[in-house]
N, C-alpha and C positions, 0 to 999 in steps of 0.2 A: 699530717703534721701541723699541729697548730703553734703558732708562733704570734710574740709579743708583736712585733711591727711587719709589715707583709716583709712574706719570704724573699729570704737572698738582698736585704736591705739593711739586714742588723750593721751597726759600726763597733759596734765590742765595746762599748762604754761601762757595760756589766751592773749599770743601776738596777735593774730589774732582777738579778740575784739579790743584793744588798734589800731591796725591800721586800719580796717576796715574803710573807709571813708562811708559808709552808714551805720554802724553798724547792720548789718545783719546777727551777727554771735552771734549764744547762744549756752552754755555749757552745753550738757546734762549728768545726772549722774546716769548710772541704776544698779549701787552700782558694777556691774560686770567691767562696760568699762565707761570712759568718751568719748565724741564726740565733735566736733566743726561743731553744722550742721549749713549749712548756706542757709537763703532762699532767691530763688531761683528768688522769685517774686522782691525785692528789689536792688539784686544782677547787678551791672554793670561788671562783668569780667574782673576787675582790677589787679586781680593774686596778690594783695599786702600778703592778708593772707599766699598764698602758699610761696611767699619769707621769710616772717618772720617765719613761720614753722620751729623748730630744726629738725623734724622727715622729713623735705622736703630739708633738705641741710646740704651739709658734712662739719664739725666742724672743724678749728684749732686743728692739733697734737703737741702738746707741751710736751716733756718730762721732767720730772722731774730733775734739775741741784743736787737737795739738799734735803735732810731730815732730821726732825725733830723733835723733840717730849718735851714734858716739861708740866707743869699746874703752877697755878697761886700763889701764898703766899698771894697776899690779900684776902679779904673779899667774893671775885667776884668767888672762888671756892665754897663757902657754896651752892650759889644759882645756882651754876653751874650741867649739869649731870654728867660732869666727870670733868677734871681740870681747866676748866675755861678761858682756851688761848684764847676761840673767842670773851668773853667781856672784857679782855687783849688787843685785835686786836682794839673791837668799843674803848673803852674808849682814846688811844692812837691817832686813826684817831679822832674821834672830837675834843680831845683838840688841835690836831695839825691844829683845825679850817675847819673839814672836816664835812660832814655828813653819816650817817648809813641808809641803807634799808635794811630791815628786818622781819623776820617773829614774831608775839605775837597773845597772846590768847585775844580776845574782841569780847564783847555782841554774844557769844557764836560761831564762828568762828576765823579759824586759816587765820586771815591776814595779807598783809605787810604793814609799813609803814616805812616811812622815816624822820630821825632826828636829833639835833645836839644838845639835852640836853640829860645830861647822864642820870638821875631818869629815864627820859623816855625808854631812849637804856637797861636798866636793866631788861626790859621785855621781850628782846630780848632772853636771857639768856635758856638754856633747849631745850633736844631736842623731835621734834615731830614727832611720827609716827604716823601720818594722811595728807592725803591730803591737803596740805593749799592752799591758792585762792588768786594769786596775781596781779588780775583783777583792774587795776587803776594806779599799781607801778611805771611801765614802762613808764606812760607821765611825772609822776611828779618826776622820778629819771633824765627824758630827760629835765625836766623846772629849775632844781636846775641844773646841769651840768653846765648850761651856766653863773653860779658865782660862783661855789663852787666845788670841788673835792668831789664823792662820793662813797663809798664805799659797793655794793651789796654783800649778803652774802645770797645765796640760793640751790638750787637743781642745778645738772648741764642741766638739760632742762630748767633750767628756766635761769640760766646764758647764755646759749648759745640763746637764747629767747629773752632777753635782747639786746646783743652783733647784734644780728640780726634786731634789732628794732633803736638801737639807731648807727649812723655810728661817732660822732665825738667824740670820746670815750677819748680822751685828758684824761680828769680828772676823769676817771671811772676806780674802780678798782673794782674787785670781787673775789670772792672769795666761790669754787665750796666744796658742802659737797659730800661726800661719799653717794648715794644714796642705800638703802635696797630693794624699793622699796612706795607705799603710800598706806593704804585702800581709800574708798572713807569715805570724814567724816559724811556722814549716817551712818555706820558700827558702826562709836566711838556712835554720838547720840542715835542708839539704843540700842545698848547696857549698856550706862547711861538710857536709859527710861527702863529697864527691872531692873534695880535696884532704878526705884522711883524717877531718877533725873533727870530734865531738862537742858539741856545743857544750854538753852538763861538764865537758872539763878545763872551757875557757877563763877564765880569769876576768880577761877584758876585750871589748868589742869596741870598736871604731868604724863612725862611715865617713866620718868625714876631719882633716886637717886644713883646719882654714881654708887655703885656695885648694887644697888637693883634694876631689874627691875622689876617697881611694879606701874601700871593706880593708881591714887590718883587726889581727885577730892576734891579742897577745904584741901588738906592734908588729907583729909581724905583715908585712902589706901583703894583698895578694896578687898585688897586678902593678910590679914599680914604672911600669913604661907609662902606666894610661888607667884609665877607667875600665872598673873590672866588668863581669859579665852581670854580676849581682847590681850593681848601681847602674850600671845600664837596663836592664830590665825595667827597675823602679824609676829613671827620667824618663822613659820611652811611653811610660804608664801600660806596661806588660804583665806587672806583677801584681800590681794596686786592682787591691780590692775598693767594693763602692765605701766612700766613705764621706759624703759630703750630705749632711743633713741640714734643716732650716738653720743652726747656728751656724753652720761654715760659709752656705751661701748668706749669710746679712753680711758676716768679714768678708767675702769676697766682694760682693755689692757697694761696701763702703771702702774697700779699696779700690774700686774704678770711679768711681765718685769724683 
């Protein structure tokens, strides 16, 4: 099996389909490791994958000028997990005539999309601990670029993913979370199908309410006393797959700092 970055090391950032000009490259997920294997038989030796690769190339060290901290007064904390400053951040850039790529929950995966209506961007809102898949983001964040300012808000592999896919970054801003770590989201689905529920027929998914963390599926909590089996997993790092490449460790780095 030959694979874009050594085995059992991929972080699912998915640049490497996005540039692949033969598209030769599939994600595999065996709930322990993700891969980017690539065959062999299709394959021209083009090395495009290996450049766009975060885990194949060393990241911009930027330290921190300023810190900060605050939450929101309006509305946009209710539906927030903690104070609401990152739909604070979208609602600002679009009116300022920008657009948002982002991560939401639909027909039962965590994916990205990009936007410049706010109802829309309010899905953005919450955060998720599961793998999300943002397989597509990257051509249509690179096709908007070229009229519009956009503003990416992801994992820092997947930022640094980005930044490596797209070179005329003019009008692109981002904006890196703090990464824990990801399950793969087979973990979350079966663990919803050992409780009777179909992920492809949820609506909405929750891991966290402000102080509560608590999986809520449809609102419905799945563990009102405490923390479920599922968030525990992922704080205990049971579930979490490897997911820390040269961008996550500089944020980490410049957070002990």
């Amino acid at each position: 099996m030959k694979t874009v970055c050594d085995a059992n090391k991929c972080n699912g950032c998915m640049a490497c389909l996005a540039v692949c000009p033969r598209k030769c490259i599939t994600i595999r997920d065996d709930i322990y490791n993700y891969n980017a294997v690539i065959d062999q038989t299709a394959c021209i030796n083009c090395n495009a994958c290996e450049r766009v690769c975060p885990n194949l190339s060393v990241q911009q060290k930027v330290k921190p000028y300023k810190w900060e901290q605050g939450w929101s007064y309006s509305d946009a904390r209710r539906n927030a997990a903690s104070g609401g400053i990152a739909s604070e951040i979208i609602r600002a850039f679009i009116s300022s005539g920008g657009y948002v790529a982002s991560c939401l929950f639909r027909n039962g995966e965590f994916v990205f999309d990009i936007t410049n209506d706010l109802d829309t961007a309010k899905c953005f809102a919450g955060s998720k601990y599961v793998k999300s898949n943002p397989e597509g983001i990257y051509e249509r964040i690179k096709d908007r670029l070229k009229s519009h300012k956009v503003l990416f808000i992801g994992l820092p592999c997947q930022v640094a993913a980005l930044k490596n896919y797209i070179k005329a970054q003019d009008n692109l801003y981002t904006i890196d979370l703090i990464c824990h770590g990801t399950p793969s989201p087979r973990v979350l689905s079966y663990y919803l199908k050992e409780h009777g529920i179909d992920i492809n027929s949820v609506d909405d998914i929750r891991f966290r309410n402000h102080n509560s963390f608590q999986l809520a599926s449809d609102y419905a909590v799945f563990n009102p006393e405490g923390v479920d089996d599922y968030l525990l997993s992922f704080y205990r790092h049971q579930s979490i797959q490897r997911t820390v490449t040269h961008a996550n460790m500089l944020l980490l780095n410049e957070l002990v700092i």
